[in-house]
C-alpha angles and dihedrals in degrees: 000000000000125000096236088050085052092052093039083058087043094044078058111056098023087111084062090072107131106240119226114278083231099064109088126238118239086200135063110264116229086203129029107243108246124194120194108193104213118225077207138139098230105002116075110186136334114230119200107186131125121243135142125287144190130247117184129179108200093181140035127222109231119195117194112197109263090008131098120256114267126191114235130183109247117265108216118112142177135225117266134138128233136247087282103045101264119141104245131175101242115196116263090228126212115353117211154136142247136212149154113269138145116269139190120202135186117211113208132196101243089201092058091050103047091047096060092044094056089049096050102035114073108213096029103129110143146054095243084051091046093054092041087059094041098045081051085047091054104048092044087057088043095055088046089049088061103046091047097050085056094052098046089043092030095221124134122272086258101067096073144036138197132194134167142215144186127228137160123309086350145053127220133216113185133197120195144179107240096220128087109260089011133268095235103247086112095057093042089062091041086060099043086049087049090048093051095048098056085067101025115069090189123068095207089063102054108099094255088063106044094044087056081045093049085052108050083038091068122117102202093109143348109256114004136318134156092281086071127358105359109107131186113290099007104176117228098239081062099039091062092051084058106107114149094188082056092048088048097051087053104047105015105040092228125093091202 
């Protein structure tokens, strides 16, 4: 990946941030923020709270009739001039939307995860190595974060959403209702997690995450396909992200 394409993803969810619990709230919350510190070896804390995010759609699905879909860059541009002073039509970029909605993040110690990543991963010798695998690592427990959420709530794959970020000394994994104002299905997850973890010491035991582990711990294939990790309209940018040993070796320790 290249690291324009790695600030271009951060550029995108850098909105999804979780804010600090100290700072107060000018609305009304729909939900109160709770934050579970983790006496745990890679995850430092879960954050349930409701806050605004961003949704972009860099490209747009075209259909011609008796053709098959293809995927095309949006058209639409803005004046601007050059480095010499010329007038150019520069592109417009991603086109979105933002709203208030309840979100559950994940904050995870980005030492933790990028050692496990240079001991399992022969040829990884350098930091911009290091981020590229991790980025990959993110987005395929992200995607299994996902799956997994639908079947234990048993919603469509429409009604969340999940991103990720880096920063600083963490990194973050989000989970988030795709409705303005919510529809409830985070928080759901966020109780029954809560739940678990009163009579389960250990995270990775809590039915969240054994059925991610569960997911990333399928054979039907090597890196990713619609038996495991692969979702509706994927786009191939993300497809090629999807590794489950990479999401193994980061969250569960083990590369098998």
């Amino acid at each position: 990946m290249s690291d324009e394409l790695v600030r271009e993803t951060l550029e995108i969810i850098r909105n999804l941030r979780p804010k600090s619990v100290n700072v107060p709230h000018e609305k009304q919350k729909l939900t109160k923020d709770e934050l579970i510190n983790m006496n745990h070896s890679l995850i430092a804390n879960v954050f349930f709270y409701v806050d605004k995010v961003a949704s972009y759609v860099p490209k747009f699905r075209l259909k011609y009739v008796g053709q098959s879909p293809n995927f095309k860059e949006s058209v639409a541009t803005i004046d601007d001039i050059d480095g010499k002073g010329n007038p150019v039509k520069k592109p417009l970029g991603p086109v979105g939307f933002s709203y208030e909605t309840q979100i559950l993040s994940f904050a995870i110690k980005r030492k933790i995860a990028e050692e496990r990543i240079a001991k399992e991963c022969i040829g990884v010798m350098n930091n911009g190595n290091i981020v590229e695998k991790l980025v990959s690592s993110l987005v395929t427990i992200s995607y299994a974060l996902k799956k997994a959420v639908c079947i234990l709530q048993t919603c469509n794959i429409d009604d969340i959403e999940t991103a990720w970020a880096i920063y600083e000394d963490y990194c973050y994994l989000f989970l988030f209702d795709n409705a303005e104002g919510g529809n409830g299905i985070t928080h759901l997850a966020f109780l029954e997690l809560k739940e678990d973890l009163k009579s389960r010491q250990d995270l990775m035991e809590t039915r969240l995450f054994k059925q991610i582990s569960e997911i990333l711990k399928q054979r039907c294939c090597p890196d990713v396909c619609e038996e495991c990790l692969l979702l509706p309209r994927t786009p191939n940018h993300i497809v090629s992200l999807l590794d489950k040993r990479l999401g193994r070796i980061v969250l569960l320790g083990e590369s098998n």
